[in-house]
C-alpha positions in Angstrom: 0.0 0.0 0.0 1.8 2.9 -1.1 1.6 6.4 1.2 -0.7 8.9 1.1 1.2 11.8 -0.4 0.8 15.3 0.9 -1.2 17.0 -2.0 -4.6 14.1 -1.1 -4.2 14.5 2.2 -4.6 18.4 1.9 -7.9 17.4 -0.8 -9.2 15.2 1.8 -9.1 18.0 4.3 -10.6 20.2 2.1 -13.5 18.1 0.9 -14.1 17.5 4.6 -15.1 21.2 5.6 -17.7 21.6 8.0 -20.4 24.2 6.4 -24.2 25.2 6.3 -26.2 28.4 5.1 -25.9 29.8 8.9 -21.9 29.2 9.6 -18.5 29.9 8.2 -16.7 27.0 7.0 -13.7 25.7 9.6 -10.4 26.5 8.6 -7.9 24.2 6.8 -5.3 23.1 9.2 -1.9 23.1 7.0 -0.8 19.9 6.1 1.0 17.4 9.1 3.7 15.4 8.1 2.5 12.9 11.1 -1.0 12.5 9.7 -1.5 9.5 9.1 -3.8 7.4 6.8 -6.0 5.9 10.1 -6.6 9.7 11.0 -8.3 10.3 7.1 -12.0 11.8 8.4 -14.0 12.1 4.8 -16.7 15.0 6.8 -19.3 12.0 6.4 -19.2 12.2 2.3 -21.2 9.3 1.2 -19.7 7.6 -1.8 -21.6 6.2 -4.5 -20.9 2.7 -6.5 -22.9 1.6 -9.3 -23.5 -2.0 -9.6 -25.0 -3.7 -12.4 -27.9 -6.2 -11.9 -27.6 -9.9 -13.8 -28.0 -13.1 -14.0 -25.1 -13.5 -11.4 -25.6 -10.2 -9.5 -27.6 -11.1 -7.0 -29.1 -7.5 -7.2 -30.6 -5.2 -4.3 -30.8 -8.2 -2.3 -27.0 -8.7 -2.1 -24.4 -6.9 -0.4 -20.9 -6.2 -2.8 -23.0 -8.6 -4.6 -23.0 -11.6 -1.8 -27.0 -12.5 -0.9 -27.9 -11.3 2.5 -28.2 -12.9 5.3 -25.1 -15.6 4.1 -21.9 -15.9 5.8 -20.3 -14.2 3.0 -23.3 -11.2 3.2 -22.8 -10.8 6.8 -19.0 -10.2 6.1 -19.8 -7.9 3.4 -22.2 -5.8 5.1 -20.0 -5.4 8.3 -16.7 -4.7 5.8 -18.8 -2.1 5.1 -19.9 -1.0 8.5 -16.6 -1.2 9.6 -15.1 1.1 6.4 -17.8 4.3 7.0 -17.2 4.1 10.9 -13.5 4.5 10.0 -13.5 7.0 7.6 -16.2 8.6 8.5 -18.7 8.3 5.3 -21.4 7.0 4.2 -21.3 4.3 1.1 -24.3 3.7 -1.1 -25.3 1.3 -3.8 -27.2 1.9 -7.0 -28.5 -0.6 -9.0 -28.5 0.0 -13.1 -29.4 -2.4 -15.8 -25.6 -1.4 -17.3 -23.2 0.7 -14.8 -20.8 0.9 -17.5 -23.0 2.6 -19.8 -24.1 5.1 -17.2 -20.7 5.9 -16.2 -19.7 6.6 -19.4 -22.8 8.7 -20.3 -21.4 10.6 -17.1 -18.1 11.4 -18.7 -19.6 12.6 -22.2 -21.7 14.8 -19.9 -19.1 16.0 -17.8 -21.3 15.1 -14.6 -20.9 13.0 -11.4 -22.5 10.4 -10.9 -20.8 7.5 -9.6 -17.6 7.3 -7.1 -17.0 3.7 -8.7 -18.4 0.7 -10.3 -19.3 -2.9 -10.6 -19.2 -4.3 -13.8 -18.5 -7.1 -16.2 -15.6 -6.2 -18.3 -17.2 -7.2 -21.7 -19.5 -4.1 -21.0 -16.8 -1.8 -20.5 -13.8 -2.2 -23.3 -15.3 0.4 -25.5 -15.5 2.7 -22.6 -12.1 2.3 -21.0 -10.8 3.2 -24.8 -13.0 6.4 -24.7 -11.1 7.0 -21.7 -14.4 7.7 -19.5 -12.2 5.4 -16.5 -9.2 6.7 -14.3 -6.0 4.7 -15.1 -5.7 3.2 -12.1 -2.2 3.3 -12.5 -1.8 7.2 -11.8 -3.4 6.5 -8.1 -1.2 6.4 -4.5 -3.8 5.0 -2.5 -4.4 1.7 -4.2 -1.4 -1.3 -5.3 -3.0 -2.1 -9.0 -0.2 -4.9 -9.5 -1.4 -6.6 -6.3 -2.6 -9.7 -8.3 -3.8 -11.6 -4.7 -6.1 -8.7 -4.0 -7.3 -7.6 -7.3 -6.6 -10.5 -9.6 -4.2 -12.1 -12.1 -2.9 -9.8 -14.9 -4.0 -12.4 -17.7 -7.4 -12.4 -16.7 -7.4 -8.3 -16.1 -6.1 -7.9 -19.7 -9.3 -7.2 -20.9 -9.2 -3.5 -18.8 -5.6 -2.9 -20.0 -5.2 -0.5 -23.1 -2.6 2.0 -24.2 -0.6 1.6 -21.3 -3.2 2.2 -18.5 -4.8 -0.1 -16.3 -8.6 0.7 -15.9 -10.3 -2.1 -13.4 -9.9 -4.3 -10.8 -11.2 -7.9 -9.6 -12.4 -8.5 -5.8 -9.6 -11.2 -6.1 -9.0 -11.5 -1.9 -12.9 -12.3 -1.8 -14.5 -16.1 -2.8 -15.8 -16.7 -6.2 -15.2 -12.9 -7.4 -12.8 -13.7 -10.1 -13.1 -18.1 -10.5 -16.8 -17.2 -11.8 -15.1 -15.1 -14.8 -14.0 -18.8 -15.9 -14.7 -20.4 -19.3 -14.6 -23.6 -21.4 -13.8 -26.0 -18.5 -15.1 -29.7 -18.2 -17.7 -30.8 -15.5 -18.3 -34.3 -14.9 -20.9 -37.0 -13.8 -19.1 -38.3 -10.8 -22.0 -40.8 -10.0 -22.2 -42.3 -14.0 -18.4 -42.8 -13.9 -18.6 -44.8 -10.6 -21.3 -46.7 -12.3 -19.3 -47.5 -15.7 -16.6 -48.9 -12.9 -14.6 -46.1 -15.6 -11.5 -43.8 -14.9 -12.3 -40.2 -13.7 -11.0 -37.5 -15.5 -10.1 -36.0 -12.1 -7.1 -39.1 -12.2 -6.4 -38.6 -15.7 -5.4 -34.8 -14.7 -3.9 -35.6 -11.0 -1.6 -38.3 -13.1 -0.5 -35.6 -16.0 -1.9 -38.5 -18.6 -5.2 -35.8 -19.3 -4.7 -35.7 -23.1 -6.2 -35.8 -26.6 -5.6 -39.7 -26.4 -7.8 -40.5 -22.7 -9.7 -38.0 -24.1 -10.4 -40.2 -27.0 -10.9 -43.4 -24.5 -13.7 -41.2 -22.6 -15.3 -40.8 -25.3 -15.5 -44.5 -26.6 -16.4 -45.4 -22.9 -18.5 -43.4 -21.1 -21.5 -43.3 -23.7 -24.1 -45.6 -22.2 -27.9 -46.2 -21.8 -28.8 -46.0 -18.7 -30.1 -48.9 -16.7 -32.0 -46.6 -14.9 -34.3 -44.6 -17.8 -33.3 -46.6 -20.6 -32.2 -43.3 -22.6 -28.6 -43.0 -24.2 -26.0 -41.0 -22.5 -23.7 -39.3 -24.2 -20.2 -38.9 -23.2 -19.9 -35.3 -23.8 -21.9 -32.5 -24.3 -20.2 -29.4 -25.8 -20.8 -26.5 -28.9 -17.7 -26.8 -31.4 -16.8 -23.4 -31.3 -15.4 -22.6 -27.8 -14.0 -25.6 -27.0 -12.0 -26.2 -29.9 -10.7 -22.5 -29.1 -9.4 -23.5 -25.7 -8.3 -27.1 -27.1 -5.8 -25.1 -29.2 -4.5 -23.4 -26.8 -4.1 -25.9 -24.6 -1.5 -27.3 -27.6 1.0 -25.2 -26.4 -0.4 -21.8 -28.8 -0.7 -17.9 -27.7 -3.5 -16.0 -28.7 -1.3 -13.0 -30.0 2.4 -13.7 -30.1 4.7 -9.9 -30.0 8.1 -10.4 -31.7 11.0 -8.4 -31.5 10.7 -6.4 -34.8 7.5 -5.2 -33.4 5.4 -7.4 -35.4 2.8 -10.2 -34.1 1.4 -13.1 -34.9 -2.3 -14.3 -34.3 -2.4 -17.6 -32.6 -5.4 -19.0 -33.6 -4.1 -19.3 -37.3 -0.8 -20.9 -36.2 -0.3 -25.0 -37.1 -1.3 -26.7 -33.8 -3.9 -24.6 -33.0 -5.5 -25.6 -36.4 -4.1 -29.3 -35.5 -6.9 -29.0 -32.3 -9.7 -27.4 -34.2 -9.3 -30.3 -36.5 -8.7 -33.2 -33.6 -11.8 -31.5 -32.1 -13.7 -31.3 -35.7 -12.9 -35.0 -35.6 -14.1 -35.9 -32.2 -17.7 -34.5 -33.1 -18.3 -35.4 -36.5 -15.6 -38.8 -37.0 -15.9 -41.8 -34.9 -16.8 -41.1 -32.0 -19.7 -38.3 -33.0 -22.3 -41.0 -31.6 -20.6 -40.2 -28.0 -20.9 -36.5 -28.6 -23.9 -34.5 -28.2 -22.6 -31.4 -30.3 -25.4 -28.8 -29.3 -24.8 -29.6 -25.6 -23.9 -26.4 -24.4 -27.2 -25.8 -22.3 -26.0 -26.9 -18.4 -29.8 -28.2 -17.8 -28.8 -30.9 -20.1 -26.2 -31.8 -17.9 -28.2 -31.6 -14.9 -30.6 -33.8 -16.4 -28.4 -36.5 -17.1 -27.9 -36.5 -20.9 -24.4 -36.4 -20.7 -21.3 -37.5 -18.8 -19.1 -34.8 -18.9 -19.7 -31.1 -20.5 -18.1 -28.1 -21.1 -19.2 -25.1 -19.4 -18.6 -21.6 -18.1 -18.0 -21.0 -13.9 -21.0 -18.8 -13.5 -23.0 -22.7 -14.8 -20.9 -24.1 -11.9 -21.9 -22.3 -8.7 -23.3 -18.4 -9.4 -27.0 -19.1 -8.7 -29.5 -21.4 -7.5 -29.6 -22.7 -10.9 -26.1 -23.6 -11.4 -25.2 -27.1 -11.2 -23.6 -27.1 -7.6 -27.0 -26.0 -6.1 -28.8 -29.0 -8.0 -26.5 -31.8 -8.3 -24.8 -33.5 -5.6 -21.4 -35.4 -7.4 -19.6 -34.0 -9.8 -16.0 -32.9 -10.5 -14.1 -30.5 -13.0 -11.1 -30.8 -15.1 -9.6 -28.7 -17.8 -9.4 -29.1 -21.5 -7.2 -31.7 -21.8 -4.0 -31.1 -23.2 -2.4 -31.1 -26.6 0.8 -33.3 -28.2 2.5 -29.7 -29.1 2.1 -28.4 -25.0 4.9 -28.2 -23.2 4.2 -30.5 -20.3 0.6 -31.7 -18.4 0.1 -28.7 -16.9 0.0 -26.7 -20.1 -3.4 -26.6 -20.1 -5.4 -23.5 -20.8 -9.1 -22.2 -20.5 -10.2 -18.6 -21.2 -12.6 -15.5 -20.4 -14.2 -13.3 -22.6 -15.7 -11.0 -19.6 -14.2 -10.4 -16.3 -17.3 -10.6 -14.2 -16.8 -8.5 -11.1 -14.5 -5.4 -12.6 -14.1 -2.0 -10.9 -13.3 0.9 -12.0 -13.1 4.7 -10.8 -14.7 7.1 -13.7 -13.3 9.7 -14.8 -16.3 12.0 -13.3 -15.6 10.6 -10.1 -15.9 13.2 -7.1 -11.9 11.9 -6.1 -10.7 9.3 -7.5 -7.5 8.8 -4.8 -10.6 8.9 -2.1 -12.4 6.1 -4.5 -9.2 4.0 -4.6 -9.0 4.3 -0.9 -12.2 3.0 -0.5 -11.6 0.4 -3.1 -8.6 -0.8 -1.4 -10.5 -1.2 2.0 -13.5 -2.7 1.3 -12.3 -5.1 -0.8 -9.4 -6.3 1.5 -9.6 -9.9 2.7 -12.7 -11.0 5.0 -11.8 -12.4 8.0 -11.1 -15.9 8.2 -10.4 -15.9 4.0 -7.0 -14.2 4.4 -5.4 -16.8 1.9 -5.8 -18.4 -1.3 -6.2 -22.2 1.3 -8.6 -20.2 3.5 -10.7 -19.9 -0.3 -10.2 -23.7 -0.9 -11.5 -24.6 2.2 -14.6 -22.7 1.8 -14.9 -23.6 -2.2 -14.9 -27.2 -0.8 -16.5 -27.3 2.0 -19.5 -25.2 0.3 -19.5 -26.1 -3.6 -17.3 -29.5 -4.0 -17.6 -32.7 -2.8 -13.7 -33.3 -3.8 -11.2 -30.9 -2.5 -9.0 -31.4 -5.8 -12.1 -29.6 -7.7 -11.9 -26.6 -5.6 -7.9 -26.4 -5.6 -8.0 -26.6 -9.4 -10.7 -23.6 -10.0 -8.2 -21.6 -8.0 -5.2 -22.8 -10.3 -7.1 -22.0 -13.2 -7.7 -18.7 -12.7 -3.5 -18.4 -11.8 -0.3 -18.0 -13.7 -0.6 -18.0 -17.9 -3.6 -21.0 -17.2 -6.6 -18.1 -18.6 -6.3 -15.7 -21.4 -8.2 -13.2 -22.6 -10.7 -14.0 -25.6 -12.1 -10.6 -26.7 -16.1 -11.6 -27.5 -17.0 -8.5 -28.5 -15.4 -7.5 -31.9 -16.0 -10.5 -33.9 -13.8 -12.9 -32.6 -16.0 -15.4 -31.6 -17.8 -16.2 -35.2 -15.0 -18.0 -36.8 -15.1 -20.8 -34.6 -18.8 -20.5 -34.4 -18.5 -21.4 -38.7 -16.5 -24.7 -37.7 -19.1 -26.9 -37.2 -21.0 -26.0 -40.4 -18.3 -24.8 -42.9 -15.1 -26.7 -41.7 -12.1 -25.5 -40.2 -10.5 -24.5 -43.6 -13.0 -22.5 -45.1 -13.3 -20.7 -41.7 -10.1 -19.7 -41.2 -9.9 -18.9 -44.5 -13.0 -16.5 -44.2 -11.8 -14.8 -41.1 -8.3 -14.3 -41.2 -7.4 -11.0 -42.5 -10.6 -9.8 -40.3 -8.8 -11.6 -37.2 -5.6 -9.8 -37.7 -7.7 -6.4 -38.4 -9.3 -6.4 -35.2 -6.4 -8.2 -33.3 -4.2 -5.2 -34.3 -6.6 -2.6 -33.3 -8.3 -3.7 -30.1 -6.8 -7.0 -28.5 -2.9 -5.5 -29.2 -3.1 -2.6 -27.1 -4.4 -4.4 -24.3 -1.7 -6.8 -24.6 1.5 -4.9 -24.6 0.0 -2.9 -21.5 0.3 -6.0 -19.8 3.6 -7.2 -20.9 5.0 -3.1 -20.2 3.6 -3.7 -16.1 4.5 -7.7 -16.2 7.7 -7.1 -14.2 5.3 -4.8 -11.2 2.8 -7.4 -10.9 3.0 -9.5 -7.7 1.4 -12.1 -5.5 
């Protein structure tokens, strides 16, 4: 936590001025070099964050977006307690369909309106480049390369551009960045003991979780079931994703910056297009009887139609809906892993929207005072100081295996999650595989790919490789 320098403190002093129609204003005492940051009195300013409502926003029933009356919403709501007693100020909520939308309607207006916001990140990249958003990066009163408090820089790429940093993830808080998660695999714990089969889950734990057990599952796990008499099929899955995160996991970047300044676009490299056609193979070769290609709906894993299926986090355990709250054995592994990957655990999965992202807009009353509010709300809850303390709750509250909730913590670490950028046509390519081929695809999308890759994926990506040395756990 870096120190307050002199020039807030004086703001903070100023903004905290006693006045009403009938008296005169106190007098600024001159700055104190022994003022320190537990003395910071904000006159009983209430700060105003704008929080989206979705289908994983719990909405006005939540508190920093954990449902009320839950261990997790009694934490919240005294973190919050605890922050206006401290400081002195009062810290209010508004609910908006999109908060990034708002905020940046605030900036083109040149009007206040929120002190920060909640908000996935797929909602704000277009905003962040309109710089309507603080670069975080110019602030003393928050550590934006903390990546155990506000998240790993991969998975933050998507608020990087032009060499300024624009949100944060809750990361010190459960499930605030794992439910950002894509294109993992969920399985039927309860049909594999059936089968007398191998799990996935010892496939991965052995390092032999490739293409070729992936292939065995296939061929074995498709059943009918002795119970309804209806097929089963092994996996459940669209084409498109999938084969995205199955080429990376085949040892390939999604943008690759070389020395001359020039870059290449991973998804048109040779064993990326070595997956998409393994994976083309898997759902329309021999084995498409054990693949149920338009799987991609988790009630049809819920329901039993399938052994294993890929899915997104927020499927996993963001609402009463998600398969945690209505099925009782299951586990999780990753895409398994490519012949061209450097080793078993060079395995991949992605995100195209980091759920939970702050930022501080521009029109922000005081963006250092934002930051410091930032910085102490969202420090860890008691009793979840570490990444184990996390685990222990993942398992004890989602998980029946405490491998499952380990790994959904590693997945979100390290170079494990990139950044797919949904919004500017990157997604249809591998949405055409299925129905034109993978050569005719790529072919198609290309030049397009490279377009858009130069213009708004690129700039987000060298901002994170300038800050990779200040990033730390």
């Amino acid at each position: 936590m870096k120190k307050i320098i002199s020039l807030f403190l004086c703001m903070i002093l100023a903004f905290s001025l006693v006045s009403c129609a009938s008296e005169e204003p106190e007098i600024v005492p001159e700055y104190d070099s022994s003022f320190a940051e537990d003395d910071v009195d904000l006159g009983g300013r209430t700060l105003i964050m704008g929080m989206v409502q979705d289908y994983f926003f719990e909405g006005a029933d939540s508190t920093l977006s954990y449902t009320n009356n839950t261990d997790l919403g009694d934490l919240a709501a005294q973190r919050l307690r605890d922050v206006e007693s401290k400081y002195n100020c009062e810290i209010e909520f508004e609910y908006v369909g999109r908060s990034g939308e708002v905020a940046f309607q605030s900036a083109v207006a040149g009007s206040y309106i929120f002190d920060f916001i909640s908000e996935e990140s797929f909602f704000l990249v277009n905003y962040m480049k309109a710089n309507a958003f603080v670069d975080l990066t110019t602030l003393e009163n928050i550590d934006v390369f903390d990546e155990s408090k506000w998240g790993n820089k991969h998975m933050r790429m998507s608020t990087m551009f032009d060499g300024a940093i624009y949100g944060l993830l809750p990361a010190a808080h459960p499930l605030r960045t794992s439910n950002s998660i894509e294109n993992f695999i969920v399985v039927n714990e309860d049909y594999i003991a059936s089968l007398l089969a191998t799990d996935p889950r010892d496939y991965f734990e052995n390092g032999e979780w490739n293409w070729e057990t992936f292939t065995n599952c296939l061929n074995t796990y498709a059943h009918t079931s002795g119970i309804s008499n209806e097929y089963v099929y092994a996996f459940s899955s669209g084409l498109g994703g999938f084969s995205r995160d199955l080429a990376m996991s085949n040892g390939v970047d999604p943008i690759i910056l070389h020395e001359n300044g020039n870059f290449t676009v991973g998804y048109f490299e040779q064993p990326a297009i070595d997956a998409y056609n393994q994976a083309y193979e898997w759902f329309n070769g021999a084995t498409a009887s054990s693949v149920l290609s338009e799987g991609g709906n988790v009630d049809t894993f819920i329901a039993g139609k399938s052994v294993m299926q890929s899915i997104s986090a927020y499927q996993l355990f963001s609402t009463t809906t998600s398969i945690a709250y209505q099925m009782e054995n299951f586990g999780i592994v990753p895409v398994p892993y490519g012949p061209n990957a450097e080793s078993p655990d060079d395995y991949r999965t992605s995100y195209t929207s980091a759920d939970f992202s702050m930022c501080i807009p521009i029109t922000a009353q005081d963006p250092e005072i934002s930051a410091l509010a930032l910085d102490k709300i969202y420090a860890p809850f008691e009793g979840y100081e570490t990444k184990d303390d996390i685990i222990d709750y993942l398992y004890k509250n989602y998980f029946r295996d405490r491998r499952d909730a380990e790994l959904i913590i590693e997945m979100e670490s390290g170079d494990h999650i990139y950044y797919h950028d949904h919004m500017h046509d990157f997604s249809t390519m591998f949405d055409q595989f299925m129905g034109n081929g993978v050569v005719k695809s790529l072919e198609a999308y290309e030049e397009k790919h490279y377009t858009n890759m130069e213009k708004y994926v690129l700039p987000a990506y060298e901002t994170m490789v300038q800050y990779a040395e200040y990033f730390h756990e």
